[in-house]
PAPAMAR-10439 format. One line per 3 residues: number of its first residue (from 1); their letters; for each residue x, y, z of N, C-alpha, C. Coordinates in pm, whole numbers, plus 50000, padded with zeros to 5 digits. Atoms other than C-alpha are relative to their C-alpha. Example, Ala and Ser with C-alpha at 12.3 -4.5 7.8 and 13.67 -1.06 7.14 Angstrom:
// PAPAMAR-10439
1 = as = 50089/49881/50000/51230/49550/50780/50090/50120/50000 | 49918/49881/49994/51367/49894/50714/49923/50109/50073
//
This chain:
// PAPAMAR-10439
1 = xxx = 49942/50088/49897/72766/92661/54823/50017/49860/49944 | 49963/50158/50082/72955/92323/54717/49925/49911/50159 | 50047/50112/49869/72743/92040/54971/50087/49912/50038
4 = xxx = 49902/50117/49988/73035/91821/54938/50142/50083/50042 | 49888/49898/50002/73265/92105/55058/49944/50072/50165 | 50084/49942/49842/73003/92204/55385/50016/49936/50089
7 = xxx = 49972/50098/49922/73103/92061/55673/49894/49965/50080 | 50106/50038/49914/72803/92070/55845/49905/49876/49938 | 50090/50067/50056/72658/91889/55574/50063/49874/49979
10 = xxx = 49957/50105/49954/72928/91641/55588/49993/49935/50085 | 50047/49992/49897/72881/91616/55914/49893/49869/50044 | 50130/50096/50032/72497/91485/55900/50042/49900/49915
13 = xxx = 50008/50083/50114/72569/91276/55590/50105/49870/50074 | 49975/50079/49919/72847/91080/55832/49915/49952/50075 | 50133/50095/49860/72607/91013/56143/49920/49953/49911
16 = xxx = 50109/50130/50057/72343/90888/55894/50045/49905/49962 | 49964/50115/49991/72569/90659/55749/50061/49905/50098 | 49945/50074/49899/72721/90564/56072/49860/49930/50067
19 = xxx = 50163/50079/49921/72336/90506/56190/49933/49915/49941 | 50080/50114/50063/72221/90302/55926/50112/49869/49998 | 49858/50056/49968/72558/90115/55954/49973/49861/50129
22 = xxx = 50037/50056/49857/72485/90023/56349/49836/49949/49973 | 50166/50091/49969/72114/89935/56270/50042/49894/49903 | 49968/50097/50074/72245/89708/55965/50051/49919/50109
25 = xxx = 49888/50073/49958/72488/89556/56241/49865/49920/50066 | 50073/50092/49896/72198/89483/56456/49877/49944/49984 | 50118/50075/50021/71936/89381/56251/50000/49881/49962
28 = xxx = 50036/50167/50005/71769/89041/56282/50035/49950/50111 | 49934/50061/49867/71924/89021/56618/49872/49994/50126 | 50083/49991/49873/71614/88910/56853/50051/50022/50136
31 = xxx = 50001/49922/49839/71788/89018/57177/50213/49970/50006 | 49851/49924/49992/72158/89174/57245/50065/49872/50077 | 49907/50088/49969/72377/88914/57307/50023/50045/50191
34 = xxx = 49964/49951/49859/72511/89105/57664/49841/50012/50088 | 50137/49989/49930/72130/89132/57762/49973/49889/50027 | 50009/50203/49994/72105/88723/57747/50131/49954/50069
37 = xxx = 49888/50044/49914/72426/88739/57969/50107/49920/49957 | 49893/50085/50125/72648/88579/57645/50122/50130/50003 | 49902/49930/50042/72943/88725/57551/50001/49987/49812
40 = xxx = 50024/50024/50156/72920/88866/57146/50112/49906/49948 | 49940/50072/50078/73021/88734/56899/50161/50076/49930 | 49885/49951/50031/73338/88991/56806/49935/50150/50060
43 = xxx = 49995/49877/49897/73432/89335/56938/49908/50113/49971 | 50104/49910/50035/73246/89555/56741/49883/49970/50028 | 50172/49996/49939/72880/89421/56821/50040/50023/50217
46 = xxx = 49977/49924/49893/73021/89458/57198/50023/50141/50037 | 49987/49799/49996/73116/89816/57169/49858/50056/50004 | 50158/49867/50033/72779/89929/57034/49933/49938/50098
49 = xxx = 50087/50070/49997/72572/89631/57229/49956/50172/50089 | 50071/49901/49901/72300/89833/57401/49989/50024/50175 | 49938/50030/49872/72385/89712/57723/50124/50146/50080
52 = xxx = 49897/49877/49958/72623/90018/57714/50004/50106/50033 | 50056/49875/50019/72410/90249/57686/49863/50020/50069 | 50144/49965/49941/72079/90438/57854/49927/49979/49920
55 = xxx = 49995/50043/49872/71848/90279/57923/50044/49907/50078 | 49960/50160/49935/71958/89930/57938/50125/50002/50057 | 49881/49991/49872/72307/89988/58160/49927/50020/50143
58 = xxx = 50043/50015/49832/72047/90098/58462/49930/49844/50026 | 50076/50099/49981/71890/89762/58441/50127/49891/49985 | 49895/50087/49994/72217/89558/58395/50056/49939/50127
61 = xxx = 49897/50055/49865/72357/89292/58642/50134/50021/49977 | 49888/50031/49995/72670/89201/58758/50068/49876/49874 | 49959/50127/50111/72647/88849/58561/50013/50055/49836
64 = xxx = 50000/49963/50144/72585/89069/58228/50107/50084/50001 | 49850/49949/50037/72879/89284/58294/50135/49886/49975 | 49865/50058/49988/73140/89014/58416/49959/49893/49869
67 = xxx = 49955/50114/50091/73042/88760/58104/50104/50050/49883 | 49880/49935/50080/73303/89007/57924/50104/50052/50084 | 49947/49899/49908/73427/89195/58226/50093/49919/50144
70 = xxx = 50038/50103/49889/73498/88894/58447/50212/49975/50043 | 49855/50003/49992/73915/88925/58453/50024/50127/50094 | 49977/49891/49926/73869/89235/58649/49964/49932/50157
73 = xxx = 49990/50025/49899/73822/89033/58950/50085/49887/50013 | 49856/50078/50022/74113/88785/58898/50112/50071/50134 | 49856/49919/49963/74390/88845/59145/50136/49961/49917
76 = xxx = 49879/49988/50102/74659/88985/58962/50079/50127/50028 | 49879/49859/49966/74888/89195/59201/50079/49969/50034 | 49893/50051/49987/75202/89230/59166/50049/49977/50141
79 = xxx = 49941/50047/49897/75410/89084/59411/50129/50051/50075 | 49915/49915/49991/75688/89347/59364/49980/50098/49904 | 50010/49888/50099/75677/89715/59202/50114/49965/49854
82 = xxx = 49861/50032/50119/75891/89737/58859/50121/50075/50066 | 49905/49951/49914/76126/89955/59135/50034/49849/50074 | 49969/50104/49933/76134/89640/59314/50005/49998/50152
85 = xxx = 50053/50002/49850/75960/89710/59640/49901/49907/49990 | 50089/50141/49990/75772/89402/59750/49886/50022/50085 | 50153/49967/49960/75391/89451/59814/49973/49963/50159
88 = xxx = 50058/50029/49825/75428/89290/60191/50088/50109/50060 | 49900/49939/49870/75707/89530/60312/49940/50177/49957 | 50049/49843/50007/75486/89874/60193/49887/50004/49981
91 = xxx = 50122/49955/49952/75170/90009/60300/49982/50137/49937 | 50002/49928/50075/75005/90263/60076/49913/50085/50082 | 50118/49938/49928/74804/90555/60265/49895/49966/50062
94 = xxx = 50132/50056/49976/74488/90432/60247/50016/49845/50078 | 50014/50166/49931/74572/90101/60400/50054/50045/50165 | 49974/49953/49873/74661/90306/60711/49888/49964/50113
97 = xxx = 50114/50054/49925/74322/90221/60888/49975/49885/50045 | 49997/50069/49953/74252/89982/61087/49908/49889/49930 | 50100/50043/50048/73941/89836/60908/50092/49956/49838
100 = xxx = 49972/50027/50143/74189/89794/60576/50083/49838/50035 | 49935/50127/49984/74301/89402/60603/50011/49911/49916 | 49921/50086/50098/74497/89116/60454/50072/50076/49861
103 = xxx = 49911/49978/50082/74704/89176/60163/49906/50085/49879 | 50057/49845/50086/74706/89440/59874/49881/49911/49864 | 50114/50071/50135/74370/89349/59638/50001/50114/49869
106 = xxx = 50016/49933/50104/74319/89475/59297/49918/50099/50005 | 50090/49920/49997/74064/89769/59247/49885/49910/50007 | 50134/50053/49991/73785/89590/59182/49961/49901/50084
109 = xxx = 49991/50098/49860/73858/89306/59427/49973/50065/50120 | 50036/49915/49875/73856/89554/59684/49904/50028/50016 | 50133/49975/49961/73526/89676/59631/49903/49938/49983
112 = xxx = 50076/50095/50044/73352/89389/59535/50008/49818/50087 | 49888/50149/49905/73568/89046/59708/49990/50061/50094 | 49948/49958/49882/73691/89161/59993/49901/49993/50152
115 = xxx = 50120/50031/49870/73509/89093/60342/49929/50140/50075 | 50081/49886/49955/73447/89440/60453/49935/50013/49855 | 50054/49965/50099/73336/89494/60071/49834/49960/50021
118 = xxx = 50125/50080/49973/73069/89224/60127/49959/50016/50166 | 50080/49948/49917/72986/89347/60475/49931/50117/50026 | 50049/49886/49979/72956/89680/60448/49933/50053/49888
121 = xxx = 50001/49922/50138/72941/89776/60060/49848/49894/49961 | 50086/50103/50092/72662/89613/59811/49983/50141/49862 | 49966/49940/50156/72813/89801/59516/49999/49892/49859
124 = xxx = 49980/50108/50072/72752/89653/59176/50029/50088/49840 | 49938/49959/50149/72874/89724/58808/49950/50111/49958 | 50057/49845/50020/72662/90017/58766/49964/50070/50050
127 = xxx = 49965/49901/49890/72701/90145/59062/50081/50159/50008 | 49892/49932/50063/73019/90312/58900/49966/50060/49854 | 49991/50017/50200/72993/90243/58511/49848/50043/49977
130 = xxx = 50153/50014/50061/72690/90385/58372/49976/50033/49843 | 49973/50016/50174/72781/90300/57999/50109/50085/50015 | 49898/49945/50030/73035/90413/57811/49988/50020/49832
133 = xxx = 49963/49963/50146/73054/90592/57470/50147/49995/49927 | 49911/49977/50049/73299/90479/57274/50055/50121/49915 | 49968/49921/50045/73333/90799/57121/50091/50103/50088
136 = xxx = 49929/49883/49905/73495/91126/57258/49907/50091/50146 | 50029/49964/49903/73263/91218/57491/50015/50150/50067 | 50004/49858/49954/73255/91603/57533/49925/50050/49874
139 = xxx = 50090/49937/50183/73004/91835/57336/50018/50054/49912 | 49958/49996/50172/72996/91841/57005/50066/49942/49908 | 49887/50070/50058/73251/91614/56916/49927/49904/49884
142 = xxx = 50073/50124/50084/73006/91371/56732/49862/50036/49968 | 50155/49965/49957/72643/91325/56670/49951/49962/50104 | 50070/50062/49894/72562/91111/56965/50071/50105/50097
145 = xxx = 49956/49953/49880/72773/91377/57211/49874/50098/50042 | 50103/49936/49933/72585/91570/57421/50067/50164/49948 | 49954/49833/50036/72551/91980/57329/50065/50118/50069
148 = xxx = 49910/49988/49899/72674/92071/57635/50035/49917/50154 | 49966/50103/49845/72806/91935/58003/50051/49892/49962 | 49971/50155/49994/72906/91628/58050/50122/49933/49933
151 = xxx = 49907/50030/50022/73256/91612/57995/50065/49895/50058 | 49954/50158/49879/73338/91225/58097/50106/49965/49922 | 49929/50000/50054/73583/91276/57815/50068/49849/50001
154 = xxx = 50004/50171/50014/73595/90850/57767/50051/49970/50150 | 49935/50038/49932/73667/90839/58068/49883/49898/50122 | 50090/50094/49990/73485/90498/58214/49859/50006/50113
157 = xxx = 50077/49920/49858/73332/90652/58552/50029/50135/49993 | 49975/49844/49930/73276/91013/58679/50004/50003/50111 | 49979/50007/49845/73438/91044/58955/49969/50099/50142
160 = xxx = 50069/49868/49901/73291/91385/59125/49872/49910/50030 | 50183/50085/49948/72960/91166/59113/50017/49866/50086 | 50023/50163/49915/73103/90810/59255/50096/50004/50119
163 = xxx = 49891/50089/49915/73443/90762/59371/50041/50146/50145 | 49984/49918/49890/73449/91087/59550/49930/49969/50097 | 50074/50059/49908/73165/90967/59758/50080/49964/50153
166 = xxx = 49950/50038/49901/73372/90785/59960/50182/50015/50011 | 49869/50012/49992/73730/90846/59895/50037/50153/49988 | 49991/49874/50038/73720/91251/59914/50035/49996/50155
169 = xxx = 49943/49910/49869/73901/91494/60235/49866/49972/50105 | 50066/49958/49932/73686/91511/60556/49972/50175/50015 | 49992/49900/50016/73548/91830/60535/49942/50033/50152
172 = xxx = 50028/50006/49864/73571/91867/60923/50020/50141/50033 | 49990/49844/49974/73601/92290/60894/49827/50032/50012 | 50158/49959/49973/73180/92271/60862/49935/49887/50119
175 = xxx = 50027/50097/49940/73178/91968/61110/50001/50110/50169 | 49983/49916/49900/73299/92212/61364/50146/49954/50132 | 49855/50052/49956/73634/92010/61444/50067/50146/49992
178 = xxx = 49864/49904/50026/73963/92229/61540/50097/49959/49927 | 49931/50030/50111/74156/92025/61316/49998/49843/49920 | 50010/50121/50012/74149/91704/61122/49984/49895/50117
181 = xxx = 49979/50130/49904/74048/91392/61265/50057/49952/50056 | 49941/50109/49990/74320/91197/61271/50074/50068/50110 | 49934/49951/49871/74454/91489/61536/49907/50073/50095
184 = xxx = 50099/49957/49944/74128/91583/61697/49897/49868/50071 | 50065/50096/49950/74010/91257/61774/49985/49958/50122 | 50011/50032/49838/74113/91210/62121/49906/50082/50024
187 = xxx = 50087/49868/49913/73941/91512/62211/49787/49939/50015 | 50140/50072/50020/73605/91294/62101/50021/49887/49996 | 50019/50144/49959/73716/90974/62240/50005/49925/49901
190 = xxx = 49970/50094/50088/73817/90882/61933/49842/49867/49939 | 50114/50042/49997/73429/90813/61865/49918/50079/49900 | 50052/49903/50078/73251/90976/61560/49820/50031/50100
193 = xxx = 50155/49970/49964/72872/90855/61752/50003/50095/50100 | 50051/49878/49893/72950/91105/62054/49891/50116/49922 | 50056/49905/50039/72851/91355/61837/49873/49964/49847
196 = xxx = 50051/50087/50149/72663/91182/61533/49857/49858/50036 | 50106/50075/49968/72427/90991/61782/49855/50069/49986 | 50115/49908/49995/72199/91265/61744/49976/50132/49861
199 = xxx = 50016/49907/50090/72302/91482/61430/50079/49902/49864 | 49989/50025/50100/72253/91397/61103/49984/49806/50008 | 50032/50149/49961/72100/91033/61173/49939/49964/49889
202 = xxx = 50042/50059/50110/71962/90971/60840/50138/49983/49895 | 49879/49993/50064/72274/90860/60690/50033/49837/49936 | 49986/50131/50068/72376/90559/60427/49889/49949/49957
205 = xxx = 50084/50074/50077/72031/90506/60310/49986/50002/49840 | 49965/50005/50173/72140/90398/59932/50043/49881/50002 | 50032/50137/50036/72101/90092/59761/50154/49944/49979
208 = xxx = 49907/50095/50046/72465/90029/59714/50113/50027/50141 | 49931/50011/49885/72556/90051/60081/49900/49895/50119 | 50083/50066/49932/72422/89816/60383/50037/50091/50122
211 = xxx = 49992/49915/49880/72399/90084/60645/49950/49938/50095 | 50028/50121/49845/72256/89833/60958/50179/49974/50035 | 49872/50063/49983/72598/89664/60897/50065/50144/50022
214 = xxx = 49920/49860/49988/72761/90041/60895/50022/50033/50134 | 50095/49959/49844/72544/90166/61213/50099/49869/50044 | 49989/50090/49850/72715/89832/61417/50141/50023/49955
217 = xxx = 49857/49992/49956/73070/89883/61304/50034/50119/49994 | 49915/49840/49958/73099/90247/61373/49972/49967/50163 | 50022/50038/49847/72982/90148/61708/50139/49931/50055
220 = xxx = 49921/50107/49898/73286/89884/61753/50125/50111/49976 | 49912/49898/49979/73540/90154/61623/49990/50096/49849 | 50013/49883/50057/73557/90500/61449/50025/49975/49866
223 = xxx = 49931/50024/50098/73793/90371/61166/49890/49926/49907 | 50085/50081/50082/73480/90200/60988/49949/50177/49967 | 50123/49903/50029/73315/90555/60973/50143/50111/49942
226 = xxx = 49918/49892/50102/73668/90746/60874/50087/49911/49889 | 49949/50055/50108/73789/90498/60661/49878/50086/49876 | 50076/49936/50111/73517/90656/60379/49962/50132/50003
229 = xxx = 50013/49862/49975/73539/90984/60541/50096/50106/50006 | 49874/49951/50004/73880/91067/60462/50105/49928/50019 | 49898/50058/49970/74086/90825/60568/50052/49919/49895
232 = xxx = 49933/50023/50100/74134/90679/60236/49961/50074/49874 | 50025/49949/50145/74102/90988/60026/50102/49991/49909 | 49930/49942/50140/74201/91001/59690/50016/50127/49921
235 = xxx = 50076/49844/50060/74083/91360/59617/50043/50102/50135 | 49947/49909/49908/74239/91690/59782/49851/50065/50026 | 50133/49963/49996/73854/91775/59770/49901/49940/50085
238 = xxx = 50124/50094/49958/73558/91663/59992/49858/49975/49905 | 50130/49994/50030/73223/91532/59872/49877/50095/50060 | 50174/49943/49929/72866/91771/59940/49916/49923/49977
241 = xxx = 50103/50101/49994/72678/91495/60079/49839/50078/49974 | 50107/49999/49990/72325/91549/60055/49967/50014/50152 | 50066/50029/49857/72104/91617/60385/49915/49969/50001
244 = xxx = 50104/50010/49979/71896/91435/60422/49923/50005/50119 | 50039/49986/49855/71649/91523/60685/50020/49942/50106 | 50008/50077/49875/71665/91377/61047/49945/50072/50105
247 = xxx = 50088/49971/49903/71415/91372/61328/50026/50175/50085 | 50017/49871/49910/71588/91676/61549/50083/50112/49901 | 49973/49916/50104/71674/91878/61193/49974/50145/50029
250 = xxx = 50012/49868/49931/71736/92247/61291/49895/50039/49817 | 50076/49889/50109/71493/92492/61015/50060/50082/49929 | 49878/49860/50002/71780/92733/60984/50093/49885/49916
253 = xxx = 49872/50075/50088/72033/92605/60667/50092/50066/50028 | 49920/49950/49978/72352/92644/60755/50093/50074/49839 | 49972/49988/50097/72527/92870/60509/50070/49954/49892
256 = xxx = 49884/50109/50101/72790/92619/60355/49898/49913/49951 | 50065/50061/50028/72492/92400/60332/49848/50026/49904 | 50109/49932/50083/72236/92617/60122/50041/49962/49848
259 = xxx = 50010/50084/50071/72337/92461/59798/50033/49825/49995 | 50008/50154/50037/72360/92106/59864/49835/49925/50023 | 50112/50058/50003/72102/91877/59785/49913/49976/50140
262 = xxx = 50052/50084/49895/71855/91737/60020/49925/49860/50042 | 50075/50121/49971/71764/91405/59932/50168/49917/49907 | 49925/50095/50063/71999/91123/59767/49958/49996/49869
265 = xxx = 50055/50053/50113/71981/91064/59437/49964/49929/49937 | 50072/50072/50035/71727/90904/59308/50006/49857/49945 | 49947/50128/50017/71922/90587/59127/50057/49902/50082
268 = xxx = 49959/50066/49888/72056/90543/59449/49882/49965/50149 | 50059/50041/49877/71745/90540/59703/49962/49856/50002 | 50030/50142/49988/71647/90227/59848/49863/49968/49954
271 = xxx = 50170/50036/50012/71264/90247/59777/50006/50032/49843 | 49991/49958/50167/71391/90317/59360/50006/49857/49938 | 50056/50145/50052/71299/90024/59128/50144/49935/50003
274 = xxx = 49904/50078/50016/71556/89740/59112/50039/50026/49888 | 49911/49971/50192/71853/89823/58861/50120/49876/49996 | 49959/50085/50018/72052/89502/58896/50015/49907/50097
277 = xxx = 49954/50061/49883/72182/89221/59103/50054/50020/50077 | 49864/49958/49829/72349/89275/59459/50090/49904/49985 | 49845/50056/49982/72695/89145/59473/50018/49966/50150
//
């Protein structure tokens, strides 16, 4: 066997020099530039900083993301499509709700700026982002990829884990609706608490929501509780929330509900150690 002809052995002999490489880059460096809330010194010590990576991304603020990241809350929407439809005379789906107001915000403005953002939300940079490998990101591709799962294929968030959360279908066929909300609503007074004052009352306890504030504007109208329950999905799919228990919890799992979780996950409960600043 030629060693310089084995790929496996090429292989290894890359990652070690790519690893002694990245520790050369970062030795002598008493503390990661992005961890001291600086912005590096050029792109490559940003790529690798550790900040990017587990563990130090669960412990990251907002101020240590935006001292690089900080143009993502800039408004910077256009004012007309490159078709040349003008952002005040068209309304995009999701802005159909009543609870969606003033003019069109950027992504991240929206969930971060924005006045329902800051009343209802307390989402923060790694809420979403929980690092990012600059590499390829599916297994095997590298040495740092994982051996299997976890196909995030560079892609900056996973969105079955976040954005579905709140921007996935109402899955109102296990709710016990006769047909979507948005044409079943009269029939319930156009009121999610008729039925929701009493089932499934442990709901929104996660650190990157302010459920008090939730609880009082589903009370003033519905559109606070289907705006994140379908009314601005992005996904032909619903989310399987978690159940978490509540006081008059039947014993009996319903069968759609025998694999979903039963607690929140753990990065997200409220009684889980502090992982950055609230926004």
């Amino acid at each position: 066997m030629n060693p310089w002809t084995d790929s496996r052995i090429r292989i290894r002999a890359c990652a070690r020099v790519l690893g002694l490489a990245l520790v050369a880059l970062f030795a002598g460096a008493p503390e990661a530039p992005l961890a001291a809330g600086k912005a590096p010194a050029d792109y490559q010590r940003a790529v690798f900083d550790p900040i990017h990576f587990k563990p130090a991304i669960d412990q990251a603020t907002d101020a240590q993301c935006l001292a690089c990241h900080g143009e993502v809350l800039k408004p910077s929407v256009r004012a007309e499509s490159p078709a040349g439809l003008k952002a005040s005379d068209v309304s995009a789906w999701y802005q159909q709700t009543s609870t969606y107001t003033g003019a069109q915000e950027t992504f991240h403005r929206r969930h971060l700026e924005t006045p329902l953002a800051k009343e209802l939300m307390r989402l923060r940079c790694n809420t979403c982002h929980q690092g990012h490998d600059p590499r390829d990101e599916n297994p095997g591709s590298s040495a740092t990829a994982p051996r299997q799962g976890e196909f995030t294929l560079r892609k900056s968030v996973v969105p079955e884990q976040t954005c579905l959360k709140c921007h996935g279908q109402m899955n109102y066929t296990v709710m016990g609706l006769p047909l979507p909300w948005a044409q079943s609503k009269d029939m319930f007074q156009n009121n999610c608490l008729l039925c929701h004052a009493a089932i499934r009352t442990t709901r929104h306890q996660v650190n990157y929501l302010n459920a008090t504030a939730i609880e009082e504007a589903g009370k003033k109208s519905s559109d606070a509780c289907y705006g994140c329950h379908g009314g601005r999905a992005w996904y032909r799919i619903h989310y399987p929330y978690p159940r978490n228990p509540w006081p008059s919890m039947s014993t009996e799992v319903p069968e759609w509900a025998k694999d979903r979780p039963t607690h929140s996950e753990a990065r997200f409960l409220e009684t889980g150690a502090d992982k950055g600043e609230v926004k």
